[in-house]
C-alpha positions in Angstrom: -6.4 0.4 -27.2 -3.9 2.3 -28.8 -1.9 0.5 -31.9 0.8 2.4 -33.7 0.1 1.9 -37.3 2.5 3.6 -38.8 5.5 2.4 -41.0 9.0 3.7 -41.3 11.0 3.0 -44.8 14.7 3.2 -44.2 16.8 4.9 -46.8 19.6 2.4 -47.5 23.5 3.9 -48.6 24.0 4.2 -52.5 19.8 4.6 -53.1 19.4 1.6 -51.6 16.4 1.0 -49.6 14.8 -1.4 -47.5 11.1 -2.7 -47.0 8.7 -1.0 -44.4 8.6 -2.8 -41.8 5.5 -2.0 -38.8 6.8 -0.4 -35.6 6.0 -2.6 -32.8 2.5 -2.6 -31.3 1.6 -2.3 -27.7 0.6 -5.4 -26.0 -1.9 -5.5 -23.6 -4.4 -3.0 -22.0 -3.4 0.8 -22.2 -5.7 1.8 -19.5 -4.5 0.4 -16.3 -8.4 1.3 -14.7 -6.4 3.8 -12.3 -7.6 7.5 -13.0 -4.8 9.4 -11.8 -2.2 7.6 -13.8 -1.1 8.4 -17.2 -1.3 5.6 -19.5 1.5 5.9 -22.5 2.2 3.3 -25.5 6.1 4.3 -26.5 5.2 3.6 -30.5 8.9 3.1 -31.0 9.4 0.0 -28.5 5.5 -0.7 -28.3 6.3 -0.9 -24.2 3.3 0.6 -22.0 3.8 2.8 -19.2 1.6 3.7 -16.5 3.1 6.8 -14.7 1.6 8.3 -11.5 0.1 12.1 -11.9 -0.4 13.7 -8.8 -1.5 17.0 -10.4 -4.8 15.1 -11.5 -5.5 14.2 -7.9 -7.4 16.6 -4.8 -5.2 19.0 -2.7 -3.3 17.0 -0.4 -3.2 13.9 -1.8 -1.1 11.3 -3.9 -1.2 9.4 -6.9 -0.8 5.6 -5.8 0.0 3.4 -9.1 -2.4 1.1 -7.2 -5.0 2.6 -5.3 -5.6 6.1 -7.1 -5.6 9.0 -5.0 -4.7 8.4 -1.5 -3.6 10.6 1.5 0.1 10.5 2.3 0.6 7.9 5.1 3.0 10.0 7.7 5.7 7.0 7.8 5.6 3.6 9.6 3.4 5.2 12.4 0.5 6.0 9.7 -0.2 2.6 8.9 -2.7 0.4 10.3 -2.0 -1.7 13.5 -3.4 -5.0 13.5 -3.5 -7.5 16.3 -1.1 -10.7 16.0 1.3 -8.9 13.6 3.7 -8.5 16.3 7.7 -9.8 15.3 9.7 -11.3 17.9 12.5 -13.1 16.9 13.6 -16.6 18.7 16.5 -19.4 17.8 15.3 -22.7 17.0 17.2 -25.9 17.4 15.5 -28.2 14.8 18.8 -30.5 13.9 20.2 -30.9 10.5 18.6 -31.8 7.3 20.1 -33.9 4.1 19.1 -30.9 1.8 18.9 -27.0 1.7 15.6 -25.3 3.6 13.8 -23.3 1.1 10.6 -22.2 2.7 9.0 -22.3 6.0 5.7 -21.0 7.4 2.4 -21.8 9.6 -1.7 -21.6 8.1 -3.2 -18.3 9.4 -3.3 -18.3 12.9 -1.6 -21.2 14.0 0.9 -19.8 16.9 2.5 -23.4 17.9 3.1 -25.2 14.5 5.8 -24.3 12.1 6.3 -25.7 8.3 9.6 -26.1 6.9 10.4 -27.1 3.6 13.2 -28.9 2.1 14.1 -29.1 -1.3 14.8 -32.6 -1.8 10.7 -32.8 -1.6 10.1 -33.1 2.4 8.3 -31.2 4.2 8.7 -30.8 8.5 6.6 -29.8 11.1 8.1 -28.8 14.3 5.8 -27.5 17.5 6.3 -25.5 19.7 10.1 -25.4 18.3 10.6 -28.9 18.6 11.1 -30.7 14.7 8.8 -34.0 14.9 11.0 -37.5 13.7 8.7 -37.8 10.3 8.0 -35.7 7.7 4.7 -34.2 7.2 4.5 -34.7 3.6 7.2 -36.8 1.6 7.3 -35.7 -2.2 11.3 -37.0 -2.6 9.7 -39.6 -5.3 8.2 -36.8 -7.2 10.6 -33.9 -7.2 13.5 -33.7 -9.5 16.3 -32.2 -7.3 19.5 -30.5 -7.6 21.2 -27.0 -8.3 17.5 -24.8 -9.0 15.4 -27.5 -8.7 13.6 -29.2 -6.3 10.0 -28.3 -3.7 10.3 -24.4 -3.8 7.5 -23.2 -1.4 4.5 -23.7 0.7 1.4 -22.2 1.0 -1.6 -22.8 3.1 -5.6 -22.0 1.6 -7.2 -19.4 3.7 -9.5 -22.1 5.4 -7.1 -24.2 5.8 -8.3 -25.2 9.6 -11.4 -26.7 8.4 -10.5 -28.1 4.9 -6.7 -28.9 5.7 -5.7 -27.8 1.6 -1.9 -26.8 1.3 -0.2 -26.1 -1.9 3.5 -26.9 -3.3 5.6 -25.5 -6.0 7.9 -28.0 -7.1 10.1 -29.3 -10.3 9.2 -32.7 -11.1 10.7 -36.5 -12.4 7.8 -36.5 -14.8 8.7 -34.1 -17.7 12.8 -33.7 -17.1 12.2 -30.6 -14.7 8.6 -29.2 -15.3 7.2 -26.6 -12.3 4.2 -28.3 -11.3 2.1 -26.7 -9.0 -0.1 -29.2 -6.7 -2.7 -29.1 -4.0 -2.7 -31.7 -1.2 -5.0 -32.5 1.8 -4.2 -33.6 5.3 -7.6 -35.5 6.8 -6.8 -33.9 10.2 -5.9 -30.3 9.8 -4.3 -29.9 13.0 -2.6 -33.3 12.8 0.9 -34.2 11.6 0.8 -35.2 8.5 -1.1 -34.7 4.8 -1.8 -37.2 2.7 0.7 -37.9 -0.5 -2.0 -39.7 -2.3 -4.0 -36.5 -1.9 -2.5 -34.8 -4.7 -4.4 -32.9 -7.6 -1.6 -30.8 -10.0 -3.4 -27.5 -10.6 -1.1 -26.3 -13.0 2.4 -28.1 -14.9 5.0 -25.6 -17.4 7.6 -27.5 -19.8 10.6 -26.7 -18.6 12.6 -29.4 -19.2 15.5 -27.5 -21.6 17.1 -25.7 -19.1 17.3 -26.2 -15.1 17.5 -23.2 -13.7 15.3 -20.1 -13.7 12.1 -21.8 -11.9 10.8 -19.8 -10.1 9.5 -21.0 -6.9 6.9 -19.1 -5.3 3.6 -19.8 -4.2 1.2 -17.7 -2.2 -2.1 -16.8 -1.4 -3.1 -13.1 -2.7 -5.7 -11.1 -0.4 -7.4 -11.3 -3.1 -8.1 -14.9 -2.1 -6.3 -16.2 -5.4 -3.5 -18.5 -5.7 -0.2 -16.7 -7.5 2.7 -18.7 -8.6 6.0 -17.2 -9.4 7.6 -18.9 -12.3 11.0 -18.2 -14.3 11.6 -17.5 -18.0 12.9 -21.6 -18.4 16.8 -20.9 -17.6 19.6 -20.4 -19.7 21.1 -17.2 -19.8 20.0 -14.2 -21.6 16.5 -15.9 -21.4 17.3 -17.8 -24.8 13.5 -19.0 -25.0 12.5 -15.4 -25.1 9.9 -16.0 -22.9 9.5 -13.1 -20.7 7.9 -11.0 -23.4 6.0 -13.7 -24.8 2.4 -13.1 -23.2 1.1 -16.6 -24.7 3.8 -18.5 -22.2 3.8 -19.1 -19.0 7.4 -19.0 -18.4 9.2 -15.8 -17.6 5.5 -14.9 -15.3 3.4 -14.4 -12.2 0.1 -16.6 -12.4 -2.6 -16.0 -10.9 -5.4 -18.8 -10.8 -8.4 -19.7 -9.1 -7.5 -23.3 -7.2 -10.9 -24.3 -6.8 -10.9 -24.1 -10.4 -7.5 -23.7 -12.0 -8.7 -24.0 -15.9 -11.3 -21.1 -15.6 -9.2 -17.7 -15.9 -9.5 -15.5 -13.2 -11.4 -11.8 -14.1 -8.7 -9.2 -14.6 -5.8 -11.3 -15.9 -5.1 -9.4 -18.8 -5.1 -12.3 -21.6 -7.7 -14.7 -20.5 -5.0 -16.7 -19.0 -3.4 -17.4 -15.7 -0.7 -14.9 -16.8 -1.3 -11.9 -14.0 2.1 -9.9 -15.0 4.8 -10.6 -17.3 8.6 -9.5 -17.8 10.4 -11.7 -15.1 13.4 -13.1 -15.0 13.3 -15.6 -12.0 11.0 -14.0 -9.5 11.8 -16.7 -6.6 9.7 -14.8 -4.1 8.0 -11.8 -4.2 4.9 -10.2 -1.1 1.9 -8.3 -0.7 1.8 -4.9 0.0 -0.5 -4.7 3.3 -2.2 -1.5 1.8 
């Protein structure tokens, strides 16, 4: 890893002049493990850049920040078709709720039930486009709600159909605020409800001074790993300075392992569940199909 070791002494007016003081040094890895990119440490701002070359790649083909040298997909038509992706578009009628609808979705494959979440702390299941008269899961005891706050997102485990594990981002009454980010079970996966009682916290981050910034994300990578979106603790001007502090986990994107949430996951750069850093309020964010 490169570290700039140098020191500048700054010649102060009237011979005046002031202690060295170390240039910042470059957090994190330099090499990104991509070949064709060019890995840079600015010594001045100590900020690491990892710029795509495509000289250093074969005739032909591009420089992907991600994948290393690729071919150059020929627009939309180029990429993969895969069956089920299909987008149609259809109006729902599911009534009126108390409280704002944050997130909504269905576990992987599941063409006749839809999820919706509401940020007071219920989540709905509606079928076949028709909302059911009791919540699926009922968290308005836990979550603390208002402006920024309250259950953020939904997100199903991969084998959800046979082990009927969902997850919940949500700010809660214990801890003024904190993002807590719990798994729940529902006995019958293909039934109409999960249990409240079910719940194991993966993950809580103070964030009791401020309310807003909170993130809210949480998703499934296809990496199989769980990554949770979570804001620099509010204010404005991030006061905490928490986005560039790499040993907080405010102002991130995690990414953990829920099956066992303590033990970092390989490749997050700190031993942490810190994946990247930087961020504002990243409320949602997606994965690149490629």
């Amino acid at each position: 890893m490169f570290r700039a070791l140098a020191t500048v002494a700054l010649a102060g007016l009237l011979g005046c002049t002031t202690s060295p003081e170390p240039l910042p040094r470059c957090s994190g890895p330099l090499d990104d493990g991509v070949a064709c990119t060019v890995d840079r440490c600015d010594p001045a701002t100590g900020v690491v850049t990892h710029a795509p070359d495509d000289a250093s790649c074969p005739a032909g083909q591009t420089c992907s920040p991600v994948l290393g040298c690729v071919a150059p997909a020929a627009g939309c038509d180029a990429l993969p078709r895969v069956a089920g992706t299909a987008v149609r578009l259809e109006p729902l009628s599911l009534g009126t709720f108390a409280t704002a609808l944050v997130d909504l979705g269905a576990p992987a494959g599941d063409a006749h039930r839809l999820f919706l979440v509401e940020q007071v702390g219920r989540i709905w299941l509606a079928v076949d486009g028709q909302r059911l008269p009791t919540p699926y899961l009922d968290l308005t005891g836990r979550v603390a709600y208002g402006g920024e706050r309250g259950l953020l997102s939904l997100a199903f485990h991969p084998g959800f159909a046979s082990n009927g594990k969902l997850y919940v981002n949500y700010t809660a009454v214990a801890g003024d605020g904190d993002v807590v980010v719990s798994e729940f079970t529902a006995a019958d996966p293909s039934g109409t409800s999960a249990d409240p009682a079910s719940e194991r916290v993966l993950l809580t981050v103070e964030h009791s001074t401020y309310s807003n910034h909170n993130g809210g994300r949480v998703a499934f990578g296809p990496d199989g790993y769980l990554y949770v979106g979570v804001g620099d603790g509010g204010g404005g001007g991030d006061p905490l300075g928490s986005g560039q502090d790499t040993a907080s986990l405010l102002g991130k994107l995690l990414r953990i392992d829920p099956a066992s949430p303590a033990t970092p996951v390989p490749g997050n750069p700190f031993g942490t569940p810190v994946y990247h850093w930087g961020l504002r309020n990243p409320w949602r964010y997606s994965f690149d199909r490629l």
